[in-house]
C-alpha positions as CSV (number, residue, x, y, z in Angstrom):
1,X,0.0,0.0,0.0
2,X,1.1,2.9,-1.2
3,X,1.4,5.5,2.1
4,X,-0.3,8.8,0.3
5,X,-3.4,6.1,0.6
6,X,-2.5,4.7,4.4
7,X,-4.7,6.3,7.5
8,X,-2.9,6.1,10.9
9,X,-4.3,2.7,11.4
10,X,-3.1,1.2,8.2
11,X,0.7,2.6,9.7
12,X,0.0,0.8,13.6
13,X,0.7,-2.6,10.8
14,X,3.5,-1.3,9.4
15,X,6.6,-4.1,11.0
16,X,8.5,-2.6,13.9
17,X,12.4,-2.6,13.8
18,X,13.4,-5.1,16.3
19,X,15.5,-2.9,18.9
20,X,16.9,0.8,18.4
21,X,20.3,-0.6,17.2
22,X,19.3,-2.8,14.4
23,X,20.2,-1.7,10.6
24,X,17.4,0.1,8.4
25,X,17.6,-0.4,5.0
26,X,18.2,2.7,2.6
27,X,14.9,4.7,2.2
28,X,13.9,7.3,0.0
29,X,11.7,9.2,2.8
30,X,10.7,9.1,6.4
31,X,7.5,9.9,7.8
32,X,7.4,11.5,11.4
33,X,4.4,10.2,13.7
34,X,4.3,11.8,17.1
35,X,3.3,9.1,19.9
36,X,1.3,10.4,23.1
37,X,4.5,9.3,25.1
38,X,6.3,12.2,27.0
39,X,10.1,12.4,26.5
40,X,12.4,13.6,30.3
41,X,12.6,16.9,28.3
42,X,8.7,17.6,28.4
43,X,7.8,17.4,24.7
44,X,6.4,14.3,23.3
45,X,7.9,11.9,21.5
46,X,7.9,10.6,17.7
47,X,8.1,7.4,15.9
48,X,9.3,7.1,12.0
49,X,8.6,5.1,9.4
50,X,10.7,4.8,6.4
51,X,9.8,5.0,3.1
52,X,10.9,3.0,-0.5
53,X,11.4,4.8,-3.4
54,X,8.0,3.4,-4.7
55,X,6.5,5.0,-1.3
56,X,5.8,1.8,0.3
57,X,6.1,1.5,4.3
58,X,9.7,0.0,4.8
59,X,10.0,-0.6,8.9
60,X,8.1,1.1,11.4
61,X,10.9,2.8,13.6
62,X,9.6,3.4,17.4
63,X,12.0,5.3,20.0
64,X,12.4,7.8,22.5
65,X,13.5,10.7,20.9
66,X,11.5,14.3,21.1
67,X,14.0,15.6,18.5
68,X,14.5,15.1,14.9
69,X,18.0,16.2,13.5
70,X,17.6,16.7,9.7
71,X,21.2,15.4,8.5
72,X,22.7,14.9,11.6
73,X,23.2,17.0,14.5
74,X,24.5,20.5,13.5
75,X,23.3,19.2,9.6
76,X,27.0,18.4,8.8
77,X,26.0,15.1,7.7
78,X,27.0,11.8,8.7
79,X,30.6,12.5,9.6
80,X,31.0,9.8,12.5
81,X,33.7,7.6,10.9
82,X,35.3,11.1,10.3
83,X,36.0,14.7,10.6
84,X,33.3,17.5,10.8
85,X,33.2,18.7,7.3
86,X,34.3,22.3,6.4
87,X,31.7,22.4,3.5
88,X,28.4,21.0,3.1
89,X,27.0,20.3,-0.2
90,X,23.2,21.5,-0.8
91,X,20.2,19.4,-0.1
92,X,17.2,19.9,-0.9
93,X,14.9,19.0,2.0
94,X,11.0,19.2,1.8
95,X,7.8,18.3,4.0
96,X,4.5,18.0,3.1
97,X,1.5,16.4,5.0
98,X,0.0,13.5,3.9
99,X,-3.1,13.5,2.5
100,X,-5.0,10.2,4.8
101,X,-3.2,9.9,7.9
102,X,-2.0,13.5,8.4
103,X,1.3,12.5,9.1
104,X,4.7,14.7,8.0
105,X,6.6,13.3,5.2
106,X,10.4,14.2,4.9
107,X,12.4,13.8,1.7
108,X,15.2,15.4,-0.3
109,X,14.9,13.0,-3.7
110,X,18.1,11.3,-2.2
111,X,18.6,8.0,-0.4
112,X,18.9,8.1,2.8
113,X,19.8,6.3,6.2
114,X,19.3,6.8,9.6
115,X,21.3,6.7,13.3
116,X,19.5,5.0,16.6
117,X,16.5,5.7,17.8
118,X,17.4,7.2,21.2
119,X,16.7,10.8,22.1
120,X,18.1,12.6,19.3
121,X,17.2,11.0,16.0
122,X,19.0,11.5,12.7
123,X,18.5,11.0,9.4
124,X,21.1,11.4,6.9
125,X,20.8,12.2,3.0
126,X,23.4,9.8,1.3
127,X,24.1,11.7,-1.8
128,X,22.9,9.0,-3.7
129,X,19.7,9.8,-6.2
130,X,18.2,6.5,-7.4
């Protein structure tokens, strides 16, 4: 099912990811649920599901985190295997709401990947269009 058609109780069946450390595949978007649960910090918490390329439900990504960092923390990428970068090639994010569940859709017509699902949660665009 294609998630422009899913309501919010088609994306309760979408699979969970196992624990908060277990790989995701590439995805070509995320969408951003929030969750009634309140994080130590006060706000509430989200879950994420990512996304195929054909905009099919991938994994159903539940965590803790109140926070969504959009290419990392500080947007330098993912740079953890190595330095900060000095320069940061243009992406091209965009959010739109869709149109059955409500939910936020986030996508930059890149692949992308994400970190744990802990308190902060990152996505990253790969620079990779496919």
């Amino acid at each position: 099912m294609k998630i422009n058609e899913m309501t919010r109780e088609d994306f309760e069946k979408v699979p969970r990811r196992k624990n908060f450390m277990a790989p995701v595949p590439k995805f070509r978007s995320l969408v951003i649920i929030p969750t009634d649960e309140e994080h130590d910090s006060g706000y509430l918490c989200m879950a994420f599901v990512a996304v195929s390329k054909d905009d099919e439900p991938i994994v159903w990504i539940p965590g803790c985190s109140d926070v969504l960092n959009i290419n990392g923390i500080g947007g330098y990428g993912d740079w953890r295997s190595c330095s900060i970068p000095k320069m940061i090639p243009p992406i091209a994010w965009s959010i739109d709401c869709l149109p059955k569940s409500g939910y936020l859709r986030l996508f930059c017509g890149q692949d992308l990947t994400c970190g744990d699902s802990l308190s902060n949660f990152e996505v990253y665009a790969t620079g990779v269009r496919s």
